[in-house]
NUDRENDO-210977 format. One record per residue (C-alpha): residue number from 1; residue in three letters; x negated, y, z. Coordinates in nm, 3 decimals. Each point is the difference from the previous one (the first is absolute). Layout:
# NUDRENDO-210977
(NUM "ala" (X Y Z))
...
This chain:
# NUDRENDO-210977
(1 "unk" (-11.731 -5.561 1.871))
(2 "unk" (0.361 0.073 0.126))
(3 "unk" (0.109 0.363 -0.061))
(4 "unk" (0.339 0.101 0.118))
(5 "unk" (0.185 0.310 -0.063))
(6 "unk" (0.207 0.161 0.254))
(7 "unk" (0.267 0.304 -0.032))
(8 "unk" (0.005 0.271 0.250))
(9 "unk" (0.328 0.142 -0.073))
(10 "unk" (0.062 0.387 0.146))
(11 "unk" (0.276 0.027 0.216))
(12 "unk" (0.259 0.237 0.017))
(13 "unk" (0.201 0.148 0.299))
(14 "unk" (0.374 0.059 -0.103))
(15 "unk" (0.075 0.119 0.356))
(16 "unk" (-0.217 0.070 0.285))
(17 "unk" (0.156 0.084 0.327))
(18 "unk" (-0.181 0.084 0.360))
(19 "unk" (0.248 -0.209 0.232))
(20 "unk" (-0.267 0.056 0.302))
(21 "unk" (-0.315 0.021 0.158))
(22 "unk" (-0.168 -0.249 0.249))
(23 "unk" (-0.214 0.094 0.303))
(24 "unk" (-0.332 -0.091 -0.209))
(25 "unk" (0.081 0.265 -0.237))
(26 "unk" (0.091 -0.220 -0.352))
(27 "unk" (0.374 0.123 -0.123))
(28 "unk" (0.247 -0.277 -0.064))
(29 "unk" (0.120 0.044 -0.329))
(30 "unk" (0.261 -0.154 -0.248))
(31 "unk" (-0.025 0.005 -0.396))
(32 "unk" (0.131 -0.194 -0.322))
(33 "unk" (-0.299 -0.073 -0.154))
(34 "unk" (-0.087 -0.122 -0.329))
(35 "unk" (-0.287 -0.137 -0.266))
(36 "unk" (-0.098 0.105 -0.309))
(37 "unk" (-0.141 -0.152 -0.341))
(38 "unk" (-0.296 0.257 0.014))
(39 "unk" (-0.273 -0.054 0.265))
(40 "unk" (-0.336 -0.091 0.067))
(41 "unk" (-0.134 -0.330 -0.143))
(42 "unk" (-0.272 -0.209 0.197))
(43 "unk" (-0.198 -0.292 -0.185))
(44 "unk" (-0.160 -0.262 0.267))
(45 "unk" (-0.276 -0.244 -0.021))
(46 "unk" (-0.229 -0.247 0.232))
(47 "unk" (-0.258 0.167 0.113))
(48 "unk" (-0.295 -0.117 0.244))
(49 "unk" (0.130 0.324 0.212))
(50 "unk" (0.269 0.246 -0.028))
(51 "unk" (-0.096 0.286 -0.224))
(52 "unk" (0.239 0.262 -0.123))
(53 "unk" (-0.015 0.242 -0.349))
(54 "unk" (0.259 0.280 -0.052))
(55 "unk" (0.036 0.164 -0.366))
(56 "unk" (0.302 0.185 -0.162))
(57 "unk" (0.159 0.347 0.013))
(58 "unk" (0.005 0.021 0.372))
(59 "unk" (-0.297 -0.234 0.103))
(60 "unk" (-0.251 0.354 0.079))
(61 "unk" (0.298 0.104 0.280))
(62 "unk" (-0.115 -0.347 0.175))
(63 "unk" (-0.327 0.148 0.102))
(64 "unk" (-0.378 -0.217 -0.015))
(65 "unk" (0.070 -0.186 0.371))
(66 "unk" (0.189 -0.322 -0.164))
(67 "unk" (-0.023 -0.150 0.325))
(68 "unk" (0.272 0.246 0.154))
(69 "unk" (0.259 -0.092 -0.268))
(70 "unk" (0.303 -0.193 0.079))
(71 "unk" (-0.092 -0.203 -0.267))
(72 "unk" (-0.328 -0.170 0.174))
(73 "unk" (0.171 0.031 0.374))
(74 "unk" (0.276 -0.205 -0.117))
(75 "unk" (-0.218 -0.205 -0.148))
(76 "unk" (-0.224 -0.053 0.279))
(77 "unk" (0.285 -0.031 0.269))
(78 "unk" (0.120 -0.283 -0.208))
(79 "unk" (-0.319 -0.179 0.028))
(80 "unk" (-0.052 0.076 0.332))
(81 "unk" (0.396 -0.140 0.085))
(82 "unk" (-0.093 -0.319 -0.214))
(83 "unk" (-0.388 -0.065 0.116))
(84 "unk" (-0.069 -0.056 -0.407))
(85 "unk" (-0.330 0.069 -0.085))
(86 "unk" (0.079 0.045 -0.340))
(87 "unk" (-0.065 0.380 -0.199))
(88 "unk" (0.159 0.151 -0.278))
(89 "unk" (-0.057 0.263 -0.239))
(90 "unk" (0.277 0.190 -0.032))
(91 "unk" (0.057 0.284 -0.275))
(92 "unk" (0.253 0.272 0.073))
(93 "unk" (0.131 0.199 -0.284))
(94 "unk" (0.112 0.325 0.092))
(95 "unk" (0.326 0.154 -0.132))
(96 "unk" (0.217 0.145 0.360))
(97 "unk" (-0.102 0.332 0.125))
(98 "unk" (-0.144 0.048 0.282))
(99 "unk" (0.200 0.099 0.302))
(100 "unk" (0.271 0.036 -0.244))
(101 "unk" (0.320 -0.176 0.244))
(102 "unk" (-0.002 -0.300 -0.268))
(103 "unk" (-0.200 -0.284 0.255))
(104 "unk" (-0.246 -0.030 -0.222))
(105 "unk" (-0.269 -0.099 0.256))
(106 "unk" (0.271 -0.180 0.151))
(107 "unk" (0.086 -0.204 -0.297))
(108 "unk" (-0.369 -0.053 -0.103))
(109 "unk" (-0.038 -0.148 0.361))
(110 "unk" (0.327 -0.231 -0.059))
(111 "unk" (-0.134 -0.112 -0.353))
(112 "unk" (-0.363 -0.098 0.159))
(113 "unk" (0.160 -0.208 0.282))
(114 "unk" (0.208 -0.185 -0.273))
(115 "unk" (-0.270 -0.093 -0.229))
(116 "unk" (-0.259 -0.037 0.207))
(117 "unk" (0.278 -0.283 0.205))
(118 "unk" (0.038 -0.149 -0.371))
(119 "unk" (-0.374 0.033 -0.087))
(120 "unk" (-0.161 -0.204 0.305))
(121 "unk" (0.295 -0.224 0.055))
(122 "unk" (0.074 0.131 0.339))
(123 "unk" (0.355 -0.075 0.219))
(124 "unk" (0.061 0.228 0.193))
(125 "unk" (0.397 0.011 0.190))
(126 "unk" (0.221 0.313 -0.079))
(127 "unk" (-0.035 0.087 0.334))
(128 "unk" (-0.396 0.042 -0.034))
(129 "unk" (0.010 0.173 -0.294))
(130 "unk" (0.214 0.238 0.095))
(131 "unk" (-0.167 0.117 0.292))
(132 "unk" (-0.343 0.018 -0.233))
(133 "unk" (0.162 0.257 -0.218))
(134 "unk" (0.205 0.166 0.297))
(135 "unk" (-0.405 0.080 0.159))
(136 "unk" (-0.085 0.125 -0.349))
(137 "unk" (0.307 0.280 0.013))
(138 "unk" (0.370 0.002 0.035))
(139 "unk" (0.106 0.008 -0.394))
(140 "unk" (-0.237 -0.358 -0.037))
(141 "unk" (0.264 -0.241 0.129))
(142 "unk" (0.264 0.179 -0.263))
(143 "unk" (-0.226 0.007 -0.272))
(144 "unk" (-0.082 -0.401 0.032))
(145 "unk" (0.351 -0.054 -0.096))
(146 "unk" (-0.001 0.218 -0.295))
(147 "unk" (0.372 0.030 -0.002))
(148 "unk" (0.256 0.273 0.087))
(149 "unk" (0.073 -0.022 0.361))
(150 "unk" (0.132 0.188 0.296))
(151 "unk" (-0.269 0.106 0.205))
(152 "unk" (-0.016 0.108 0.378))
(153 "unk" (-0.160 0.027 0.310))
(154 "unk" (-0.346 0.115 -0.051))
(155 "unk" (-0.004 -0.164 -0.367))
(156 "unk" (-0.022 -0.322 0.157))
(157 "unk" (0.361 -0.171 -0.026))
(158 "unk" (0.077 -0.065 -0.340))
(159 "unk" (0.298 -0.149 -0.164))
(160 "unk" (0.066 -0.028 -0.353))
(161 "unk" (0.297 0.187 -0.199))
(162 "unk" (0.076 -0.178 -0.319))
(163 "unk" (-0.018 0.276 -0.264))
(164 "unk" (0.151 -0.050 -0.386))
(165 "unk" (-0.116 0.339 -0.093))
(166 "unk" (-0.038 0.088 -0.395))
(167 "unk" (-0.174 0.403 0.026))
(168 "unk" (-0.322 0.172 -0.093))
(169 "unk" (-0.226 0.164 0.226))
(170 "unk" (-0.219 0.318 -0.069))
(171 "unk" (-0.268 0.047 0.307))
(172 "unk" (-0.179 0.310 0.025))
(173 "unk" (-0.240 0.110 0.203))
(174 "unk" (-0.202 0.372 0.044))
(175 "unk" (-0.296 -0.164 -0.037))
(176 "unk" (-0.112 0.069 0.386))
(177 "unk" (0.022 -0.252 0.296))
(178 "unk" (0.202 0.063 0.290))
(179 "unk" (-0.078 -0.205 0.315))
(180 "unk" (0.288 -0.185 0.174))
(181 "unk" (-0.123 0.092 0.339))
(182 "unk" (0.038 0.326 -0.066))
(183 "unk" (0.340 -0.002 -0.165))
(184 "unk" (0.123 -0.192 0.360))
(185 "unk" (-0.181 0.209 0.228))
(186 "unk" (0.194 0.304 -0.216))
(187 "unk" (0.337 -0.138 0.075))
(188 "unk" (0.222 0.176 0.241))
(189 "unk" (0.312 -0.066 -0.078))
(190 "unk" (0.282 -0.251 0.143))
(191 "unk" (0.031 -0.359 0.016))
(192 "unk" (0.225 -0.129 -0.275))
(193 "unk" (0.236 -0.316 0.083))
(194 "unk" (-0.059 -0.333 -0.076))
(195 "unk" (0.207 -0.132 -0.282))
(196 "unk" (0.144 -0.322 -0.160))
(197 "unk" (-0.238 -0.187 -0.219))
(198 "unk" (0.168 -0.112 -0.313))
(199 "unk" (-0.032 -0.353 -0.107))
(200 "unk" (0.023 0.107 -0.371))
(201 "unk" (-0.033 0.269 -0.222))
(202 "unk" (0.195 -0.119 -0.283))
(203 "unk" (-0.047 0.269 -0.312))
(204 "unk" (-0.220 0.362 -0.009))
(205 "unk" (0.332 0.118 0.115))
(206 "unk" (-0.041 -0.147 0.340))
(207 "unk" (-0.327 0.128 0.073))
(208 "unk" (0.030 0.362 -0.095))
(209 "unk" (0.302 -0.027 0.194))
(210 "unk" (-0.193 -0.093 0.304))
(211 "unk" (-0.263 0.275 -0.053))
(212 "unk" (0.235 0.266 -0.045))
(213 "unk" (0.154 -0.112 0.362))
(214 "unk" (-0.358 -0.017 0.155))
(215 "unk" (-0.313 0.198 -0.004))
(216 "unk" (-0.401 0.028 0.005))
(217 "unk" (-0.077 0.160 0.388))
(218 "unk" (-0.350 0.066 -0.125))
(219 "unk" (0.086 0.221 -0.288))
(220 "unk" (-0.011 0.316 0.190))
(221 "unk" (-0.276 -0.043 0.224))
(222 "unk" (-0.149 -0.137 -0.362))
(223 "unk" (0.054 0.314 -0.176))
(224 "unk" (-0.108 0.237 0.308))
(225 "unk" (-0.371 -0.156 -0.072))
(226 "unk" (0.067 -0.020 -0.372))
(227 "unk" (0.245 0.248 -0.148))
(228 "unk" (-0.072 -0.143 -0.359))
(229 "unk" (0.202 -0.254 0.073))
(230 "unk" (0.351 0.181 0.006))
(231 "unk" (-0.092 0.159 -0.351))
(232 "unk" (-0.101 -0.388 -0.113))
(233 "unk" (0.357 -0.109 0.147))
(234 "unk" (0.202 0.335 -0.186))
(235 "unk" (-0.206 -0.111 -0.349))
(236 "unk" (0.120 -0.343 0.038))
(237 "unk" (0.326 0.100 0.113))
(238 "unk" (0.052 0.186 -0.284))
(239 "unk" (-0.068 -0.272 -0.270))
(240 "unk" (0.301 -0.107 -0.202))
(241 "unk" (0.140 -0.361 0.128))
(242 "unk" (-0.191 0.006 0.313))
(243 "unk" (0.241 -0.144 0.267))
(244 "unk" (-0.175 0.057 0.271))
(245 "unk" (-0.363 0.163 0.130))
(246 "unk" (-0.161 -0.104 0.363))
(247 "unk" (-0.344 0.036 0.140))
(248 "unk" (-0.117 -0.390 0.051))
(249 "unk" (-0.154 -0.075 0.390))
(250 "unk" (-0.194 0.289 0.083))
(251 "unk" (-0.085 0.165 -0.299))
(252 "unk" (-0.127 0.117 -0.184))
(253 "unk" (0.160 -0.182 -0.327))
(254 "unk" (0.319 0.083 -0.098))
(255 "unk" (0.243 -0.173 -0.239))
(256 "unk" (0.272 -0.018 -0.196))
(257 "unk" (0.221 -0.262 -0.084))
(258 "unk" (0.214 -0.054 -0.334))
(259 "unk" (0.170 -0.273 -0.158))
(260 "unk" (-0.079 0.092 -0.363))
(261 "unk" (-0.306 -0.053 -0.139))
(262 "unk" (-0.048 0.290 -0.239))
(263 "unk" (0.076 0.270 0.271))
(264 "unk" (-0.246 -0.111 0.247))
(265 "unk" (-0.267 -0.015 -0.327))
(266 "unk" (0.123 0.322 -0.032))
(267 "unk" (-0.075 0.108 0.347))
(268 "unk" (-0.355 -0.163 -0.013))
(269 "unk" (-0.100 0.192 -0.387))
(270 "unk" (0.120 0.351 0.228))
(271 "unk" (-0.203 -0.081 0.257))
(272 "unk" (-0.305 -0.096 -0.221))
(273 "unk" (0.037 0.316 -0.180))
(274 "unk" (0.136 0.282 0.210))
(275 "unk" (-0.159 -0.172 0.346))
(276 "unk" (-0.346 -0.117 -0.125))
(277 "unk" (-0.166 0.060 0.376))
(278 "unk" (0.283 -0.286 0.122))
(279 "unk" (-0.066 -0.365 -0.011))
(280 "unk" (0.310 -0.165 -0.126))
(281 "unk" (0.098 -0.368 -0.090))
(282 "unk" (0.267 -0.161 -0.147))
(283 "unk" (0.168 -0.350 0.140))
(284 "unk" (0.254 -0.204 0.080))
(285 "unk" (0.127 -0.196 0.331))
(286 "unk" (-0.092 -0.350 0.077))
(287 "unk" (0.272 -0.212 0.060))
């Protein structure tokens, strides 16, 4: 029996600026974002119907209702778009916080649509698939791609930004989840300008360069709801090497990034001994 693995890679928000806000109430936003080695990992099979089984550190946050998961509406819109009447079982290994601004639902969603395309031999255009994920949430279409990219309008128009990045990344999170509708619906603040996309960020350089210029709109309104964040950004801050510390998307995981090795191990034995109540996770960028 055919058994394919698929990588849910978190994603990470560099930048995330509020440009607007359309009659229907979504914000338009703009953001660098970016992928990560360290994810969630899904393992597909045939099946006779779809079926879906969650384990790993984070797999109790899901809740019992498997239907309601991204994972098995993604699943089922596909086979609804395609008219198969093929199943699969699908087995989603847990390792993203929940409501942790990494797109881990997101990405699990991207991952399922992927394999299960590979798995029952399905064609479906670009243009198809893209809508599919856009109905499943606005980080979908970005996380199909998997690659950095310069994202706008409501997460939907995505272009890529070639990134030769060599850093480390410490994540940390409080442990809690903070709900993205409620970090929007908590910003008040000003619209920030639309910028220049870079085709290329050519060295770590580049990109800290580009964050120091730009800015996370949702990190106040973030740390209103959740003041353990600022102290998780100071800690980080803090940490020898780090070149720079952001809250990804809308929180509540923050990060830091470095371009030696040792410090951000460094950074993770601190926070595994001083911060035991944080989840934290060392990786590295994809290319």
């Amino acid at each position: 029996m055919q058994m394919l693995t698929i990588k849910a890679p978190a994603k990470l928000n560099f930048f995330l600026h509020i440009t607007g806000k359309r009659p229907d109430g979504y914000h338009l936003i703009e953001s660098l974002a970016g992928f990560t080695f360290f994810g969630d990992v899904l393992e597909l099979s045939e099946a006779p119907t779809l079926t879906l089984a969650i384990d790993g550190p984070f797999a109790s946050a899901l809740g019992d209702d498997v239907n309601t998961n991204l994972v098995m509406r993604a699943a089922c819109a596909l086979q609804q778009h395609s008219g198969t009447k093929r199943g699969a079982h699908i087995h989603l290994t847990k390792h993203i916080p929940m409501g942790a601004g990494l797109g881990g639902g997101s990405s699990d969603a991207a991952a399922t649509l992927r394999g299960l395309i590979e798995l029952w031999e399905l064609t479906v255009t670009p243009e198809a698939l893209h809508a599919i994920a856009l109905s499943l949430g606005s980080d979908v279409p970005l996380c199909l791609r998997q690659h950095s990219a310069w994202v706008s309008g409501i997460g939907d128009q995505v272009v890529t930004v070639g990134m030769d990045v060599n850093s480390w990344i410490v994540l940390v999170n409080p442990n809690l989840p903070l709900l993205t509708a409620d970090v929007y619906r908590g910003f008040s603040g000003r619209f920030t300008a639309s910028l220049v996309a870079p085709a290329t960020l050519h060295s770590l350089s580049d990109l800290v360069d580009l964050m120091h210029a730009t800015h996370n709109d949702l990190e106040e309104p973030a740390i209103r709801l959740m003041p353990v964040i600022a102290d998780l950004l100071d800690f980080l801050r803090a940490g020898d090497g780090c070149k720079i510390a952001r809250m990804s998307g809308s929180g509540a995981t923050c990060y830091a990034i470095y371009d030696n090795q040792g410090q951000a191990e460094k950074m993770l034995h601190s926070l595994q001994h001083l911060k035991s109540g944080w989840w934290s996770q060392m990786t590295q960028l994809l290319g």
